[in-house]
C-alpha positions as CSV (number, residue, x, y, z in Angstrom):
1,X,1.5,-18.6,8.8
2,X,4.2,-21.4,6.4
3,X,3.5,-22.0,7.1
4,X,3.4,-21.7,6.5
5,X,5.1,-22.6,6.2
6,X,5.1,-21.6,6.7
7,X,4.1,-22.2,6.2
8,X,2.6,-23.2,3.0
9,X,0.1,-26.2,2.4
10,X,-0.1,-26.7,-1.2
11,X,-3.3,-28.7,-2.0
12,X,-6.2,-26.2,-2.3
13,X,-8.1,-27.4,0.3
14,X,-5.1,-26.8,2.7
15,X,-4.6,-23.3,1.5
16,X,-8.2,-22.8,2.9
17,X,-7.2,-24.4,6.6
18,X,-4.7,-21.8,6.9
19,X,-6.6,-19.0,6.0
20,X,-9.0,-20.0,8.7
21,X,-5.9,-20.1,10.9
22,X,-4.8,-16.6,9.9
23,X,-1.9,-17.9,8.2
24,X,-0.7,-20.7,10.5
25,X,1.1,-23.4,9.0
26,X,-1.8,-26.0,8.2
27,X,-2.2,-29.7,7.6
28,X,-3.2,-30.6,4.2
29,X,-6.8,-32.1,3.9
30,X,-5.5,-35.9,3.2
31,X,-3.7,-35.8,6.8
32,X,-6.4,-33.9,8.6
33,X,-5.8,-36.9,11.5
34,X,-3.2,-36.5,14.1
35,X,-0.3,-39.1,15.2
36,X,-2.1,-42.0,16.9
37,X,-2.3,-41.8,20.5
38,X,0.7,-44.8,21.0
39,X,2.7,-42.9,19.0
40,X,2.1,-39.6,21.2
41,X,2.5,-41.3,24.3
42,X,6.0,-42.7,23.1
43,X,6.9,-39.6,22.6
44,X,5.9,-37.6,26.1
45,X,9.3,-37.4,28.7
46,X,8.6,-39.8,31.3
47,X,9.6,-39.0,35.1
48,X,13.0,-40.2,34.3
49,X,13.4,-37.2,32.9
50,X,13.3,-35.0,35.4
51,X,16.0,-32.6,35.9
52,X,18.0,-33.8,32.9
53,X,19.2,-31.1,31.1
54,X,18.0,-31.8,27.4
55,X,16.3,-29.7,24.6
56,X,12.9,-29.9,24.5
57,X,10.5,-30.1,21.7
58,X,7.3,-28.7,21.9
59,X,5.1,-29.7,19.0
60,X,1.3,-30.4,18.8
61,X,1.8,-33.6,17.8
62,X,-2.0,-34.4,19.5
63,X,-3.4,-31.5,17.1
64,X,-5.8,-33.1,14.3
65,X,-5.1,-30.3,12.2
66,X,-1.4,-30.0,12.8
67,X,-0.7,-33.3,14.0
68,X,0.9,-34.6,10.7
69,X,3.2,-31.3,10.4
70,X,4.4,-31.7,13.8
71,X,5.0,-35.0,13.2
72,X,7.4,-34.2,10.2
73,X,9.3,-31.4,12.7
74,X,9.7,-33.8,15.1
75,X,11.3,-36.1,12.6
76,X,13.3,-33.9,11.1
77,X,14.7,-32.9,14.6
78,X,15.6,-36.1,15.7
79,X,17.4,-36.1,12.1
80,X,19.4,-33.3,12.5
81,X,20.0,-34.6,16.8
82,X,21.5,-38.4,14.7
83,X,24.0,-36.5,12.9
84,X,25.5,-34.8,15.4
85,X,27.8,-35.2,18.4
86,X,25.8,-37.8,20.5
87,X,28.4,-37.3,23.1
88,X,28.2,-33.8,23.5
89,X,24.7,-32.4,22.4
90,X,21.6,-32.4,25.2
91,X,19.6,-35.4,23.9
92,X,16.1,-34.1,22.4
93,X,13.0,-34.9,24.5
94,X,9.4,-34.1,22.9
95,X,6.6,-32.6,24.3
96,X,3.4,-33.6,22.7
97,X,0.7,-30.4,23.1
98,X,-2.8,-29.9,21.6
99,X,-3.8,-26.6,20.0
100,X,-5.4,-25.0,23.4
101,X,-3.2,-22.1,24.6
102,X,-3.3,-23.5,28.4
103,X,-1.8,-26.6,27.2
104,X,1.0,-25.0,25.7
105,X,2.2,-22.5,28.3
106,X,1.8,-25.4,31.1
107,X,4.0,-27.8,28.9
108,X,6.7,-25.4,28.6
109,X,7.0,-24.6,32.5
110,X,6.5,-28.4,32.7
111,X,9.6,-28.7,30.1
112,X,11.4,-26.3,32.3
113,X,10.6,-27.9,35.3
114,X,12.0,-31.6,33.8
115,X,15.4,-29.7,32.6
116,X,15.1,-28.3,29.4
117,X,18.0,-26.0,28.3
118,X,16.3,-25.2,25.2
119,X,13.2,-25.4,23.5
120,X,11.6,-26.1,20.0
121,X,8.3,-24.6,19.1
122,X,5.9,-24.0,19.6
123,X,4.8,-24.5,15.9
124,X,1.6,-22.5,15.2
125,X,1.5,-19.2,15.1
126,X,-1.5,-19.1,17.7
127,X,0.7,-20.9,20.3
128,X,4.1,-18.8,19.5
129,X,1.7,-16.1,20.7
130,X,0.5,-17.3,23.9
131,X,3.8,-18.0,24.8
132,X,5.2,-15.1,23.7
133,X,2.5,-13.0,26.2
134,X,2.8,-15.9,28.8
135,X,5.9,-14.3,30.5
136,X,7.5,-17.9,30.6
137,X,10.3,-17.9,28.9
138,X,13.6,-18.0,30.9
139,X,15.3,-20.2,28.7
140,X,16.9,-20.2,24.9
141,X,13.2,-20.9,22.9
142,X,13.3,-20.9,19.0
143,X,9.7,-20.5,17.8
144,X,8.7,-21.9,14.2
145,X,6.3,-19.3,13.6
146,X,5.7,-15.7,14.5
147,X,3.7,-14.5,17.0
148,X,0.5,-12.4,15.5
149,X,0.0,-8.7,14.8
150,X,2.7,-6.3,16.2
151,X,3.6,-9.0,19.6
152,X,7.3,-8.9,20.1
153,X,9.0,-12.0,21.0
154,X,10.4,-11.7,24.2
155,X,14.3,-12.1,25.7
156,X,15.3,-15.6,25.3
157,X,12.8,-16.2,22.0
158,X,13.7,-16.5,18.7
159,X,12.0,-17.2,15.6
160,X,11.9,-19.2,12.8
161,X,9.6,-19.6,10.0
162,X,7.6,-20.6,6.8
163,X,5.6,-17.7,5.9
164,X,4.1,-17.2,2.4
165,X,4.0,-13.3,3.0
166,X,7.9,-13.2,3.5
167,X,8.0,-15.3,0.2
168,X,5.7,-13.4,-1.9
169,X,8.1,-10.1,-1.1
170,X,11.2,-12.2,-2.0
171,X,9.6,-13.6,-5.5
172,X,8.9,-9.9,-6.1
173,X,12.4,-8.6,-5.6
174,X,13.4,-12.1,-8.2
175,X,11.4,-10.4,-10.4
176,X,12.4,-7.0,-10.3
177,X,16.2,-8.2,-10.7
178,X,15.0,-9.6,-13.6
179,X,13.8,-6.0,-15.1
180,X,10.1,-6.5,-14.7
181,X,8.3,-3.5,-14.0
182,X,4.6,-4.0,-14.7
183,X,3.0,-6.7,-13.4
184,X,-1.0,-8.3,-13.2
185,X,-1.9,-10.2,-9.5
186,X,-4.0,-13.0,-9.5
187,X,-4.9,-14.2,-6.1
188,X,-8.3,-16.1,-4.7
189,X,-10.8,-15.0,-2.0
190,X,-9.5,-16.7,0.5
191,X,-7.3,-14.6,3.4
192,X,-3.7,-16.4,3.0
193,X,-4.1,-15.7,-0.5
194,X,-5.1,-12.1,-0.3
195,X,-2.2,-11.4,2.0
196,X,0.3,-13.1,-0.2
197,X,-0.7,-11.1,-3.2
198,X,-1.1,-7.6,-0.9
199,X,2.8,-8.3,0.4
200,X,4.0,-9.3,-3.5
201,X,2.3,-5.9,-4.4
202,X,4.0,-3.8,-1.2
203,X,7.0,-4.9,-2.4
204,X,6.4,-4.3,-6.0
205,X,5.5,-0.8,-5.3
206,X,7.7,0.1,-2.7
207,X,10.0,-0.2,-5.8
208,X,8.9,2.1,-7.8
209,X,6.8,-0.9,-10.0
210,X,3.4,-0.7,-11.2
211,X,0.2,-3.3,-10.4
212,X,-1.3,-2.7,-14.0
213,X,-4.1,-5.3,-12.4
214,X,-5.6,-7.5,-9.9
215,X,-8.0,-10.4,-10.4
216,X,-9.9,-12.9,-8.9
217,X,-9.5,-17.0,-9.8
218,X,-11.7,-18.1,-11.7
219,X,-12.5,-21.2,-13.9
220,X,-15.1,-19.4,-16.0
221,X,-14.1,-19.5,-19.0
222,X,-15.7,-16.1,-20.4
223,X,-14.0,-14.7,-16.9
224,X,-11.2,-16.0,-17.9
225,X,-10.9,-15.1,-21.5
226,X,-11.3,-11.4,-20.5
227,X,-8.1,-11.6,-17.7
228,X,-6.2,-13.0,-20.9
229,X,-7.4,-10.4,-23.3
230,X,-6.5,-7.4,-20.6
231,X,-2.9,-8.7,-20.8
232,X,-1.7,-6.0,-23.7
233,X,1.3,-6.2,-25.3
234,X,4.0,-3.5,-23.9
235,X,1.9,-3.4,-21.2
236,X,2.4,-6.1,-18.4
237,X,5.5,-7.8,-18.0
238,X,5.1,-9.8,-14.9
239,X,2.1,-12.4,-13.8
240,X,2.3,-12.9,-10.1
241,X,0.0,-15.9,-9.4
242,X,-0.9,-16.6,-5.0
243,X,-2.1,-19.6,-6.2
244,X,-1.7,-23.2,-5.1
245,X,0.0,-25.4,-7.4
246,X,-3.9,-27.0,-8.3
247,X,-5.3,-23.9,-9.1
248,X,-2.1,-22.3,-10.6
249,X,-2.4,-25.8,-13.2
250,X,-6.1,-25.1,-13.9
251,X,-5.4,-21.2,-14.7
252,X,-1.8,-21.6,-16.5
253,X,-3.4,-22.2,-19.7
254,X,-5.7,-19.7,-19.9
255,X,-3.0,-17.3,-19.6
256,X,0.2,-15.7,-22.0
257,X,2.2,-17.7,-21.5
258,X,5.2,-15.3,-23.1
259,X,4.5,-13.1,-19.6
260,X,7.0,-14.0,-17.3
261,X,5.0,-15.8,-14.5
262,X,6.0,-16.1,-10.6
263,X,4.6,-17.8,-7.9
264,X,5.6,-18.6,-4.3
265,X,6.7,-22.2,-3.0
266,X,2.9,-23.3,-2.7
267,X,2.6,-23.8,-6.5
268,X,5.2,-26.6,-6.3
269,X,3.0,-29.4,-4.6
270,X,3.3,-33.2,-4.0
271,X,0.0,-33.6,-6.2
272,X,1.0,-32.2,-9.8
273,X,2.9,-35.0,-11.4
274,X,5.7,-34.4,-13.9
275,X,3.1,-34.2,-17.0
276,X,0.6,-32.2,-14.9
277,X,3.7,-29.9,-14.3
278,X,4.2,-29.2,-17.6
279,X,1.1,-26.4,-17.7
280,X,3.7,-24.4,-15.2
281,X,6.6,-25.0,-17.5
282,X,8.6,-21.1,-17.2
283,X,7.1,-20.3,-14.1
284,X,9.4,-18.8,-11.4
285,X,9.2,-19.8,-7.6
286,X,11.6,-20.2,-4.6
287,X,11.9,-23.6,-2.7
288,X,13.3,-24.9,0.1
289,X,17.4,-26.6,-1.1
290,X,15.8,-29.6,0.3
291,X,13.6,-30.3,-2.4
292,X,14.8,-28.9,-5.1
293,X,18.7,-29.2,-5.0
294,X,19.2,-32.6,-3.6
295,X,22.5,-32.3,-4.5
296,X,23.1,-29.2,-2.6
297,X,26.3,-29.8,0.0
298,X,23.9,-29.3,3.6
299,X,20.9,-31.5,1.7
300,X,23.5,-34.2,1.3
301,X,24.2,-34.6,5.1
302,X,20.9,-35.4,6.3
303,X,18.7,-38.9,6.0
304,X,16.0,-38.9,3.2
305,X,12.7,-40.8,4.8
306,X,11.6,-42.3,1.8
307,X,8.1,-43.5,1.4
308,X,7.3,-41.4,4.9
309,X,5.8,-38.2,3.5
310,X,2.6,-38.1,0.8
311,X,3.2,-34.5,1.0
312,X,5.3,-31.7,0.1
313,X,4.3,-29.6,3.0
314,X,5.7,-32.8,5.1
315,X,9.2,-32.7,3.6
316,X,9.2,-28.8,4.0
317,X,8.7,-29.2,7.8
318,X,11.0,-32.0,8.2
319,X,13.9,-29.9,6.5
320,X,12.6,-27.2,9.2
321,X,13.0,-29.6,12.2
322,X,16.4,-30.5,10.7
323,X,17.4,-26.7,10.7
324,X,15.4,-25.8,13.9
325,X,18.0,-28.6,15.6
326,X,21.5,-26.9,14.1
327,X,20.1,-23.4,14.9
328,X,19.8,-24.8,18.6
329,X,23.1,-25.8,18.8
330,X,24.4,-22.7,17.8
331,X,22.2,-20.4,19.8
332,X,23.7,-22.7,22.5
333,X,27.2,-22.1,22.0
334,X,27.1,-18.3,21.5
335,X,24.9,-15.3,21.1
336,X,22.0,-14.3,18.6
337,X,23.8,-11.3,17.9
338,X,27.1,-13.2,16.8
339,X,25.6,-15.6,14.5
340,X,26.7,-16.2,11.0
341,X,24.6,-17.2,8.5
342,X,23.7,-21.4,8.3
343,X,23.3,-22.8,4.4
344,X,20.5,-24.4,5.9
345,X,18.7,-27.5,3.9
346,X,15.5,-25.1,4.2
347,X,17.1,-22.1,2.7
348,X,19.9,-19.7,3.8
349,X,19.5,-18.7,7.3
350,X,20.6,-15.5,8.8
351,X,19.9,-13.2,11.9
352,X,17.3,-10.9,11.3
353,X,15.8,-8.0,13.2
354,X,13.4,-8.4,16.3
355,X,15.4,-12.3,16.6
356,X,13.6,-13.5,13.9
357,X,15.8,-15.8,11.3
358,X,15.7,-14.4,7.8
359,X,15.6,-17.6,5.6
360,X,16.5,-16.9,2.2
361,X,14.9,-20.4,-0.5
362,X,16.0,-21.3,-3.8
363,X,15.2,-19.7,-6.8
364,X,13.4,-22.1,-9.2
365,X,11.9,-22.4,-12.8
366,X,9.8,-25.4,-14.4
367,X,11.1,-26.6,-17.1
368,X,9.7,-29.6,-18.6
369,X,7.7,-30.0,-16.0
370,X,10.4,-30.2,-13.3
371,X,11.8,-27.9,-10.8
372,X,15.2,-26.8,-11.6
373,X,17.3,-24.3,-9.5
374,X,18.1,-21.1,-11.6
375,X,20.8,-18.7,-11.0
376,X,21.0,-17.2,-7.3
377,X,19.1,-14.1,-6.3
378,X,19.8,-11.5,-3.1
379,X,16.5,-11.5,-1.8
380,X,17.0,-9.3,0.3
């Protein structure tokens, strides 16, 4: 996962830490160190804390692969906890974990045991899995990944997160509303990719749409000459690229650029600058509202941390820690089952089957060489 993303770590060399993950939300290779220990420690509940009802956040925040991510959540939590009603909400306590399954499960009964009403996290996917097998949960829990393979979450757990797969199967329905019928795949050896361009072509197919192709990344350029010559006119109308915006730059040239060209929220990354972008220019990609409409009415109501982030994938989990936090409140004050949809600063959120949130990003284009919001799309 996101993930993710959910998660999804743009750089390229991030795209290949999730893979090894199986798709859980990864750090990108520039922040591969954790939050220093001083900073963990500040954030662990003290014995004050115990038996004070509170939401707690459970975040590997001592993880040196997911330490800067959870970081960001944690943030973007306390965020969302600054704009609300102080007087009324459960203050927010954080639970620093590593990645070991052990630790996770015994920092939740530990949360539990200290008061917690309601938790946050875990964040990985592997951890949203041990809990969800632990038999633990006894309290409101909202997850920000999915458990693996077939595991269903159990009562009391909900779910919320950044998953490229879910992505790549809204892009495709974008395209489709856009009369594309016929459309090429290229994708890289590594497992997040592979799944992203299997679930864009599931999709595709499931409505009635043809793969005319699937290929391989490649900077060769006699490679690459022969993926542009197999592009016939009439023929393809629709380049999916599960690519990272790094490699999607490098390729983008090699390619017709009079194919409409789609992609999922990896190819818009922190490390392309506004020039570098302009190899993308007419690609189509969703985005979170937070960075791409900063204008949009929920965006405006949250603090920006400027100078914070070096990342994209940071921003993207902040805006999830901000969302996780108002989804809490909610699932506080009534049921799952009764929600209404949240114009969430990480995408339109809505109640989904098996308690998993259905978030629902912006549609966007490059054009010269920025991200600009294009008309809205049911992605559904």
């Amino acid at each position: 996962m996101y993930v993710a993303l959910l998660y999804g770590a743009l750089a390229a060399l991030a795209t290949a830490a999730r893979a090894d993950d199986e798709g859980t939300p990864a750090a990108p290779a520039t922040e591969a160190a954790a939050p220093s220990d001083a900073a963990a420690t500040d954030a662990a509940p003290s014995n004050s804390s115990d038996d004070k009802p509170h939401i707690a956040a459970l975040l590997p925040l001592k993880s040196a692969s997911f330490g800067r991510l959870a970081d960001a959540v944690r943030r973007g939590i306390e965020a969302g906890a600054s704009t609300g009603d102080t007087e009324k909400a459960l203050p927010v306590i954080v639970y620093p974990t590593g990645d070991a399954a052990k630790d996770i499960v015994d920092t939740y009964d530990r949360a539990l045991r200290a008061g917690a009403r309601f938790v946050i996290g875990p964040l990985t996917r592997h951890a949203v899995q041990a809990l969800a097998t632990s038999n633990s949960v006894s309290v409101p829990t909202l997850a920000l990944s999915v458990p693996e393979g077939d595991t269903l979450l159990p009562d009391h757990m909900y779910a919320l997160g950044v998953q490229m797969e879910v992505e790549a199967r809204q892009i495709a329905r974008v395209a489709q509303s856009q009369g594309k019928r016929r459309a090429v795949v290229i994708n890289t050896d590594n497992a997040l990719s592979k799944r992203i361009a299997q679930a864009f072509m599931d999709e595709w197919t499931r409505n009635e749409r043809m793969i005319v192709d699937q290929h391989v990344f490649t900077t060769d350029q006699g490679r690459l000459k022969r993926i542009r010559d197999s592009f016939v006119p009439n023929r393809v109308d629709a380049l999916f690229l599960a690519l990272d915006g790094a490699r999607a730059r490098q390729i983008r040239p090699y390619l017709s650029k009079t194919i409409a060209t789609y992609g999922t929220s990896q190819i818009n990354s922190s490390d392309g600058t506004v020039l570098g972008q302009h190899d993308l220019n007419g690609v189509v990609f969703l985005d979170m509202p937070w960075l791409v409409s900063p204008d949009h009415p929920a965006v405006l109501g949250f603090p920006r941390l400027v100078g914070v982030f070096q990342t994209f994938d940071q921003d993207r989990f902040y805006a999830i820690g901000i969302d996780a936090w108002r989804l809490a409140q909610l699932l506080l004050d009534g049921s799952y089952s009764n929600l209404e949809s949240l114009d969430g600063v990480s995408g339109l959120l809505s109640p989904g089957p098996a308690r998993q949130f259905v978030r629902e990003p912006v549609p966007v284009q490059f054009v010269q060489g920025v991200a600009r919001p294009i008309d809205p799309v049911n992605l559904r």
